[in-house]
C-alpha positions as CSV (number, residue, x, y, z in Angstrom):
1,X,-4.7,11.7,-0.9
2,X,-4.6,12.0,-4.8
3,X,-1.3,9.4,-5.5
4,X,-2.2,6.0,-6.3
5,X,0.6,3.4,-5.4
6,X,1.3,0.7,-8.0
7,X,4.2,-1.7,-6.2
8,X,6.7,-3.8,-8.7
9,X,7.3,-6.9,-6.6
10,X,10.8,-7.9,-7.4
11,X,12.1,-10.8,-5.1
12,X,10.3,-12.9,-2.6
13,X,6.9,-13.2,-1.1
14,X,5.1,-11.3,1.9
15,X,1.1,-10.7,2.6
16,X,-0.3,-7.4,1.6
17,X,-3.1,-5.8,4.1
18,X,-5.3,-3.4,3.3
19,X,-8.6,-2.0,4.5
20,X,-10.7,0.9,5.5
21,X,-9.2,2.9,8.1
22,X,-6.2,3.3,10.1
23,X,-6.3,3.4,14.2
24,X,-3.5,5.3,15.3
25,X,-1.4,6.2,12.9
26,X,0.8,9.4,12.3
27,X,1.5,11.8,9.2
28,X,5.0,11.4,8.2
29,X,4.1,13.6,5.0
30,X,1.2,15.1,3.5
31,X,-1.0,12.1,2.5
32,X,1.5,9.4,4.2
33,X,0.0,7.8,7.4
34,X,2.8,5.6,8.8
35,X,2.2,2.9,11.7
36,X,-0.8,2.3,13.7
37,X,-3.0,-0.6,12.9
38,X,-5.8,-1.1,9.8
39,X,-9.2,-1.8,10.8
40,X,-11.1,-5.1,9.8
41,X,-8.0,-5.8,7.6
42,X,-8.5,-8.0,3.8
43,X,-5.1,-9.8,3.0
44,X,-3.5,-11.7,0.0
45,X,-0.7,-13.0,-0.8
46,X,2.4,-11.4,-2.9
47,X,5.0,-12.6,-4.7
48,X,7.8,-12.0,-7.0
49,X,6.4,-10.8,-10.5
50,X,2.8,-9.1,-9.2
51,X,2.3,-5.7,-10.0
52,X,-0.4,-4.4,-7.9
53,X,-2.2,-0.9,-7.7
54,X,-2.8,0.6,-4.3
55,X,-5.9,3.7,-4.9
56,X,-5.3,6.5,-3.6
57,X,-6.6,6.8,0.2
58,X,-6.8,3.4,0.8
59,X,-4.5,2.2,3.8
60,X,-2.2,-0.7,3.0
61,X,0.6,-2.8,5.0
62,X,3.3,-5.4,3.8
63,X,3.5,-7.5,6.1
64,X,6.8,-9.9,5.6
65,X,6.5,-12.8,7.8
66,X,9.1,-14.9,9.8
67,X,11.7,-16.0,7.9
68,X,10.3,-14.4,5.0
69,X,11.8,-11.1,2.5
70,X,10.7,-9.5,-0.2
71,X,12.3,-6.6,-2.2
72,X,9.4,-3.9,-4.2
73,X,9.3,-1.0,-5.8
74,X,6.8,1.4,-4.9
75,X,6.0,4.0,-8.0
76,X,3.3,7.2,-6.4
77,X,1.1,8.0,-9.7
78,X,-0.9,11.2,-9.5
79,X,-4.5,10.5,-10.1
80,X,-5.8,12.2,-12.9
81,X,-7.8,15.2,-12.8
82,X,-11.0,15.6,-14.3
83,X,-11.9,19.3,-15.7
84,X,-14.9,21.2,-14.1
85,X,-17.1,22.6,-16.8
């Protein structure tokens, strides 16, 4: 995985999960895992006006609750490459 996700949250408020590993997920593209479920998850809370920065390989989950929304932007930066001398 060498794209780092930084997420512009633009409206409303949801939990963001992330952790170490994900149990049964599938490759939807090169890099993407989608579904399944993250193992010994950490959560916080997000909110209109955070800007947060997802590393690259790390698997992450919004999860929007009951009558809860929330509208992001999800911007994939390529992590930078450091020269081999």
């Amino acid at each position: 995985a060498e794209w780092d996700d930084v997420m512009l949250i633009q409206d409303g408020a949801a939990t963001l999960q992330t952790g170490s590993e994900v149990r049964g997920g599938r490759q939807t593209a090169p890099g993407e895992l989608r579904g399944g479920e993250i193992a010994n998850p950490t959560r916080r809370p997000i909110a209109a006006g955070d800007v947060i920065t997802v590393p690259a390989g790390v698997p992450h989950q919004v999860l929007v609750g009951p009558g809860q929304s929330i509208t992001y932007l999800v911007v994939k930066v390529r992590q930078a490459r450091t020269p081999h001398h």
